[in-house]
C-alpha angles and dihedrals in degrees: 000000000000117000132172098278125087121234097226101135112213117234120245091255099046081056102051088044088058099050088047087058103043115022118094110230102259113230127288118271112222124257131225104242093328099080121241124331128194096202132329116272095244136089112267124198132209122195134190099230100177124351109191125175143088093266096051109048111187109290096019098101133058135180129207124186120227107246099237089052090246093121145340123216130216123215127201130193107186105031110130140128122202142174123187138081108342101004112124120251087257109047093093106080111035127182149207136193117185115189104200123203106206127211119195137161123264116277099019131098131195153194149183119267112171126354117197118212121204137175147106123297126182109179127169125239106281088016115114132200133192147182135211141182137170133193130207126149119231113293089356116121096212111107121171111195125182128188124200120184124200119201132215140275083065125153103160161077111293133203134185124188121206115196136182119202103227098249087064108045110120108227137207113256110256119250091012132106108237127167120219135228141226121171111177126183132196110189118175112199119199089217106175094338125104103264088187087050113039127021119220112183129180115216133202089179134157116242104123136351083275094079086031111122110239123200116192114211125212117199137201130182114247115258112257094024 
């Protein structure tokens, strides 16, 4: 199905060119020893090692790293749930699994501390649509898991913010390769309105860095380093 948004996927430097530009440098983590950082002086690199899920085909999702390692953003082209005349059973609740591989320097560790969702919604009137992610790293328990719902009448452009209180964030261990996980979720729900007769359908899809996903990194030094 078409919908209002075009499908030109950015490439992973225009990206990276765009969060330089816009994204506030997110408070300093705290180092051990070594005062506040706001992020370590070297590269890092971020790799998508699997993506797995009905809303990220193979070759549908890309991730650039802000070149002051402050964030990195993921871009999808073909990430949308729908309900109404035509659509498939099940077209109303998409997903996505990203298994990042994370390359930091020596001696630093990182999480995530706040992760901003963006795309176009158009809902009908008793129609509902949400959206839901949750974070672990690789063998950890810790799962963090946020939900936002969106009700119709929508027409628009949506957003959802998830954010972590420092003493919270869940960090990578220190000195060990861990992969880290994202599992998003876009479900579209008919509600009251007349699934055989209008079509409401919910998009995190790529057209510009605006309905781009951002995820904001806090750092720390390794204790001992």
């Amino acid at each position: 199905m078409s919908h209002p948004l075009s499908r030109t996927l950015l490439t992973g430097g225009a990206i990276a060119a765009l969060i330089a530009a816009a994204v506030a440098t997110p408070a300093g983590a705290a180092g051990a020893g070594g005062g506040p950082i706001t992020a370590p002086p070297d590269k890092i690199v971020i790799e998508l090692a699997t993506v797995n899920g009905s809303g990220c085909r193979e070759g549908t999702a890309e991730v650039a790293v802000a070149p002051d390692n402050t964030a990195f953003t993921v871009t999808y082209s073909e990430y949308l749930a729908q309900v109404g005349p035509g659509a498939p059973p099940t077209a109303f609740r998409k997903n996505c699994q990203l298994n990042l591989r994370v390359h930091v320097p020596s001696g630093f560790t990182y999480a995530i501390v706040q992760a901003d969702y963006r795309g176009f919604a158009f809902l009908q009137p008793g129609a509902w649509g949400q959206e839901r992610a949750s974070y672990y790293f690789q063998g950890m328990p810790q799962t963090s898991q946020r939900t936002h719902q969106f009700n119709g009448p929508f027409n628009d452009s949506w957003q959802a913010t998830d954010r972590t209180e420092f003493a919270d964030l869940v960090w990578a261990p220190c000195g060990e390769k861990r992969n880290f996980n994202i599992n998003t979720e876009l479900r579209v729900n008919a509600g009251t309105s007349n699934p055989q007769a209008v079509t409401s359908f919910m998009a995190m899809d790529s057209t510009d860095a605006s309905v781009s996903t951002l995820y904001h990194l806090a750092w720390q030094v390794c204790p001992g380093r």
